[in-house]
N, C-alpha and C positions, 0 to 999 in steps of 0.2 A: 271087210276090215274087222280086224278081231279086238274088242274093246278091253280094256287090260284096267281092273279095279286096282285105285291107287289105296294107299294105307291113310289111315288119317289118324293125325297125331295131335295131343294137346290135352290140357287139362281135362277127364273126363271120358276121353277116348281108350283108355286101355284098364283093362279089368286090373283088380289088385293080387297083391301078389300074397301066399301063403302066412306072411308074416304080418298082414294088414297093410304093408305101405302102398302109396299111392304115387301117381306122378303127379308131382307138383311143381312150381315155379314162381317165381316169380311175377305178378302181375305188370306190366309196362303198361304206359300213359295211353290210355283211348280217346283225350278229347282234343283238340288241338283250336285257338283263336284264328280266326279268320276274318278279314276287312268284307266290312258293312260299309255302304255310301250311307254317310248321317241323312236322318229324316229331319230335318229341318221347316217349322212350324210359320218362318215369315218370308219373305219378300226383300231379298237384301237391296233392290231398288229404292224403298222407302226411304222417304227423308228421312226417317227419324233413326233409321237404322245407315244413315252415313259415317259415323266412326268406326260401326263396327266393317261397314266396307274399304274403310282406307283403314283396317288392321289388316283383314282377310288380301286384300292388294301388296303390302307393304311383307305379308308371310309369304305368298305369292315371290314373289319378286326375292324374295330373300332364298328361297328354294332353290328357284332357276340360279343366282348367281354362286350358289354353294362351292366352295366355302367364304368367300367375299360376303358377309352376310354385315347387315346394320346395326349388328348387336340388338342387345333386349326387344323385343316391342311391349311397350308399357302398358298395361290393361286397366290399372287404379284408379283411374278417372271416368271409367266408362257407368252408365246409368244403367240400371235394372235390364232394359231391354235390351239395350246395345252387349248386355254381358252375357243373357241368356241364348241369343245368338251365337255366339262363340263358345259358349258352351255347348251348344248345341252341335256347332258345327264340327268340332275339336273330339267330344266323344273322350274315350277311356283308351288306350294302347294297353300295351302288355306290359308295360316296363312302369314303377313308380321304386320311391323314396324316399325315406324320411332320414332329415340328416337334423343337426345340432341346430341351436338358436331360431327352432321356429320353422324350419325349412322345410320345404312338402312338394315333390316334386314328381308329376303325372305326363307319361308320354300320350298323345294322343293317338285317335286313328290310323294318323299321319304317321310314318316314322320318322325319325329325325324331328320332330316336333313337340318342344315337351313345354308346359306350364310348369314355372315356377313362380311356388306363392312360399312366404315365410307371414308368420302368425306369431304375436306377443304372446306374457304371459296368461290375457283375459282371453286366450284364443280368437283376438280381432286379426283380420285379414290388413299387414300394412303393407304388400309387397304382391303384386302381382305381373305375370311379365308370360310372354312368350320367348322361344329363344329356338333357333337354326342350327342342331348339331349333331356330331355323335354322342355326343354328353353333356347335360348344361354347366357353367361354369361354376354353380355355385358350391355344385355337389364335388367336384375335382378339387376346386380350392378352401372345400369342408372336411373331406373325408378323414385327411388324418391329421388336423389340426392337433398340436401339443401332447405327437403320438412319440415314443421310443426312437430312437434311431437303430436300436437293434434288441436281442433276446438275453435277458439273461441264461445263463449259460449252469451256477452254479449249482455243486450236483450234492452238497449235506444237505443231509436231510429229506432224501427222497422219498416219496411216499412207496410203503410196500405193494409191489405189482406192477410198477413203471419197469420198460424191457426196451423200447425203441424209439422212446420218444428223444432221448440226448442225440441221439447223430439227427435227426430230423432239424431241431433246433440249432445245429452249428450249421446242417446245410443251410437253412434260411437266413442265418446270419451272413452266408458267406454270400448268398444271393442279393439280399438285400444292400450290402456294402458295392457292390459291383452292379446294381441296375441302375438306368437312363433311362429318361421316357423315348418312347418308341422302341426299344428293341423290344423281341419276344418275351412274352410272360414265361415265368417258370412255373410248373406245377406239378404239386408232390399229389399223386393218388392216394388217397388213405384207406380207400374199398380195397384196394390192389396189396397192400403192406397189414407182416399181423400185428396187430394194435389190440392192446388191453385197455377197459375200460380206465385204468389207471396214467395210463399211456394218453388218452385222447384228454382226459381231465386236466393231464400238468401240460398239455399244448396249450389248451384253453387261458387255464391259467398265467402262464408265463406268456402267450402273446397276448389277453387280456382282449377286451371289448371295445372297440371302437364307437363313435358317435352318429355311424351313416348305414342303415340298414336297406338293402333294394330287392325288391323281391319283381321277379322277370316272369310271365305265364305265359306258356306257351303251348308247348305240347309238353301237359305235365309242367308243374313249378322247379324255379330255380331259384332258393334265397340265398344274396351275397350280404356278407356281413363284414366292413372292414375291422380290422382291429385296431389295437391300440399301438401298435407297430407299425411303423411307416412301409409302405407298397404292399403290404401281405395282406389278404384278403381270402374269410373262409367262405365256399364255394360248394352247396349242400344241393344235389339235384331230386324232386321228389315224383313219385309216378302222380297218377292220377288217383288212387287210395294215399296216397301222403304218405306212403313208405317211402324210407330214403333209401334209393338206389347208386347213389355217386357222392362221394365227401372229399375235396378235393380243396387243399391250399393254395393259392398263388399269388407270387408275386407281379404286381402288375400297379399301373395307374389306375385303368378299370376293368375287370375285368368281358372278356368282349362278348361275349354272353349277354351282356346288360345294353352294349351299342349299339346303336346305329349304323350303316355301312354309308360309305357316298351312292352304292346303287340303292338301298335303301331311299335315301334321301332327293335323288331325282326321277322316283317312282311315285313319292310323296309329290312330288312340283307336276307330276303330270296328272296325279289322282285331284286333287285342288283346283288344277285348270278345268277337271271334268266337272267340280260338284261347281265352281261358280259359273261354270257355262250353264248349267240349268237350272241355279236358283235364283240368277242375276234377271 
């Protein structure tokens, strides 16, 4: 058999060229999160640690019967130990949130499993909960509170260098007047369309900042940022050096980048069934 050398291609593989240039590219995301069974420090048999097992029961059981879920599971009342347990057990996911009035919202190992806590002004914790979803409710019925129902449109006074951002802004207006939750999100590529620094500025501007910021890690980050406009939602994808590679608008409830799937969520009810069959 006659061994036939292949070429090899990529940063660093091909001599430069007469004029100095090099092959370069773009770096893409190298590290990606992966499920850990939590190391967990007690004994969930423990009396003393029985609230925290009729929580771990009660998330259980709220899993398997997904979406039929008991709403909230309330965690404010639990003592030091029964908390660090669940903490423990719960871990960090890929997906968190910070929305309006205090609101702080962490997926856990689990998917579909997220902690929600909201914090006063003195940063005291008054509000803590578990919750069974693709989204938890607070961040859905937060995100665009006392947001625009559409875009201002008027076009005196434009700042010098603005080129594509007006038809952008009527598309999403006309988007926005005609979405329903559940149909497909719309989404304008912004990497794909040429845009002036002047252009992405009076986007900004005219759809304005919203109160619910979520940033999603996965392979490489992805921070959603709603705005101050109802369903629109900016959509900034980063590699793993935090270069932005994808800047994308959509209209959406949430965007699904940020959810949970139902296979997701009864992957979570069989991963559960494993960690309490061995810490029980």
């Amino acid at each position: 058999m006659t061994s036939i050398p292949l070429p090899i291609f990529g940063q660093g593989s091909q001599p430069a060229e007469a004029d100095g240039a090099e092959l370069d590219y773009l770096t893409m995301p190298e590290e990606m999160a992966t499920y850990r069974m939590p190391q967990l420090s007690a004994n969930l048999t423990s009396p003393a640690l029985a609230a925290a097992k009729a929580v771990a029961d009660q998330l259980l059981h709220d899993l398997q019967h997904f979406p039929q879920t008991g709403g909230p599971i309330y965690l404010i009342g639990l003592d030091d130990a029964n908390r660090r347990f669940i903490d423990e057990l719960l871990g960090e996911g890929e997906v968190s949130a910070l929305g309006s009035d205090g609101w702080r919202i962490q997926e856990s190992v689990l998917a579909g499993v997220w902690r929600v806590q909201r914090l006063d002004g003195q940063n005291r914790l008054i509000a803590d909960a578990l919750e069974v979803g693709v989204m938890p409710k607070a961040l859905t019925d937060n995100a665009f509170a006392g947001a625009a129902d559409r875009i201002d449109t008027v076009i005196d006074d434009l700042p010098e260098g603005v080129m594509n951002a007006l038809p952008l802004l009527a598309e999403l207006n006309a988007k926005i007047a005609e979405y329903r939750p559940g149909v497909e999100p719309h989404v304008i590529n912004l990497s794909l369309l040429p845009q002036t620094e002047q252009d992405l500025a009076l986007l900004e501007q005219r759809l304005g900042r919203g109160p619910t910021t979520i940033l999603s890690r996965g392979y490489g980050n992805c921070r959603i940022g709603a705005t101050a406009t109802r369903n629109v939602w900016w959509v900034q994808y980063f590699n793993s050096q935090d270069t932005l590679i994808l800047n994308t608008l959509e209209v959406s409830d949430i965007p699904n980048v940020a959810c949970a799937s139902a296979e997701d969520i009864a992957d979570s009810a069989q991963r559960l069934q494993e960690i309490l069959a061995v810490y029980a």
